[in-house]
C-alpha positions as CSV (number, residue, x, y, z in Angstrom):
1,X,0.0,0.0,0.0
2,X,1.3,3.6,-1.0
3,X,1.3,6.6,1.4
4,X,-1.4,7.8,-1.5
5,X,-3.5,5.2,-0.9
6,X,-3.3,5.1,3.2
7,X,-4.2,8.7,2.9
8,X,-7.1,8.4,1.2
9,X,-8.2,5.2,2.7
10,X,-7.5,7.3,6.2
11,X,-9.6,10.0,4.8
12,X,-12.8,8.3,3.8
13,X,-12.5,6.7,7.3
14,X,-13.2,10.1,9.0
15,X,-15.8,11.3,6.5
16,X,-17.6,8.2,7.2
17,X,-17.2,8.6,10.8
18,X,-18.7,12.1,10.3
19,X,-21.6,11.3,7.8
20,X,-24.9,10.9,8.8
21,X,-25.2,10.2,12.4
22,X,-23.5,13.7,13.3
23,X,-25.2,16.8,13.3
24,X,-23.9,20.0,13.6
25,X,-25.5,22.0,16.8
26,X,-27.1,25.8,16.1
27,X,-26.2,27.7,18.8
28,X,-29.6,29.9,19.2
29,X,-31.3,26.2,20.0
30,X,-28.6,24.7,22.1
31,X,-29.4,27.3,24.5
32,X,-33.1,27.0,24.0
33,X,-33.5,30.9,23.7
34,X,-36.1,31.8,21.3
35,X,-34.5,33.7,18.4
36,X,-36.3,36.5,19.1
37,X,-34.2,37.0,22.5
38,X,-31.6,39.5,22.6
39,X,-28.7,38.0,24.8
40,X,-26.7,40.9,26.4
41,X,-22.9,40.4,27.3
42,X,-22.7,40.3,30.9
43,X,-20.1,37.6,32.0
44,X,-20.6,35.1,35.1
45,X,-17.8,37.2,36.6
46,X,-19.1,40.3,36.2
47,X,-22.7,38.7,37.9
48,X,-20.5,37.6,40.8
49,X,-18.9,40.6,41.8
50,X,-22.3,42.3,42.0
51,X,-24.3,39.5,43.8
52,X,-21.2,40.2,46.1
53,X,-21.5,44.1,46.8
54,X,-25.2,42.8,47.9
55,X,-23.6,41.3,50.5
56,X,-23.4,37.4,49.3
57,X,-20.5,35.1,49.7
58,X,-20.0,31.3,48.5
59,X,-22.0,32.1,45.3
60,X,-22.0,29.3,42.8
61,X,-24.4,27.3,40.4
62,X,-24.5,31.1,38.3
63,X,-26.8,30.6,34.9
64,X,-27.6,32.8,32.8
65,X,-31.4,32.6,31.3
66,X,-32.8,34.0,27.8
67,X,-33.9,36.9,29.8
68,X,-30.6,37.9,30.5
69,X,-31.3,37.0,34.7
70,X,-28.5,35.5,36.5
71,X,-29.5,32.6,39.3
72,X,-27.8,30.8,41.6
73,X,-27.4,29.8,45.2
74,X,-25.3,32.0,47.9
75,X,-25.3,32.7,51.4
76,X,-26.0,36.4,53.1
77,X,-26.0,36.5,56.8
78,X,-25.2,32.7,57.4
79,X,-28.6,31.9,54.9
80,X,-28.1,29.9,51.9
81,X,-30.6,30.6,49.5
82,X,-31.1,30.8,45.6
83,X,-30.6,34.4,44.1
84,X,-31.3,36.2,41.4
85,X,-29.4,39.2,39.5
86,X,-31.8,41.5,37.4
87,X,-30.2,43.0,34.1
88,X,-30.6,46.3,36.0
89,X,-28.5,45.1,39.0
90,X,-30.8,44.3,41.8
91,X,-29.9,41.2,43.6
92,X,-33.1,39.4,45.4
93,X,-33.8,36.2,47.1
94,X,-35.7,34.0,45.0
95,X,-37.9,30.8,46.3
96,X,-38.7,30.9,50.0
């Protein structure tokens, strides 16, 4: 066998690999936003730091939802409890 024909053979092996069963994801329904949803660019770092000038510590779990909200779970005065950032910047409780 010639390096030609191991190259080739090695080639059609990986577009077979690839062929039908893969599918290649769009990333306005991987994360199930509607397209109509305007996604602004504040980071899970920048979310932090503000949960943390409301006076939360241990903050973890952040997501971001197609409303551009932050939630997660922190703890203020010893509480753990799940929290929510608003695209204005107001931290609150959320849940009981």
């Amino acid at each position: 066998m010639t390096w030609k024909t191991a190259f080739f053979s090695a080639a059609a092996l990986i577009v077979l690999a690839a062929g039908p069963g893969s599918q290649t994801v769009n990333p306005a329904h991987a994360s199930e936003c509607d397209s109509g949803d305007r996604i602004d660019g504040s980071t899970a770092a920048e979310a932090t730091k503000k949960i943390e000038s409301a006076g939360f510590e241990q903050i973890r779990d952040l997501k971001k939802g197609c409303d551009n909200f932050w939630h997660g779970v922190a703890v203020k005065d010893g509480v753990e409890s799940h929290v929510r950032l608003t695209p204005q910047g107001e931290v609150t409780r959320e849940g009981n």
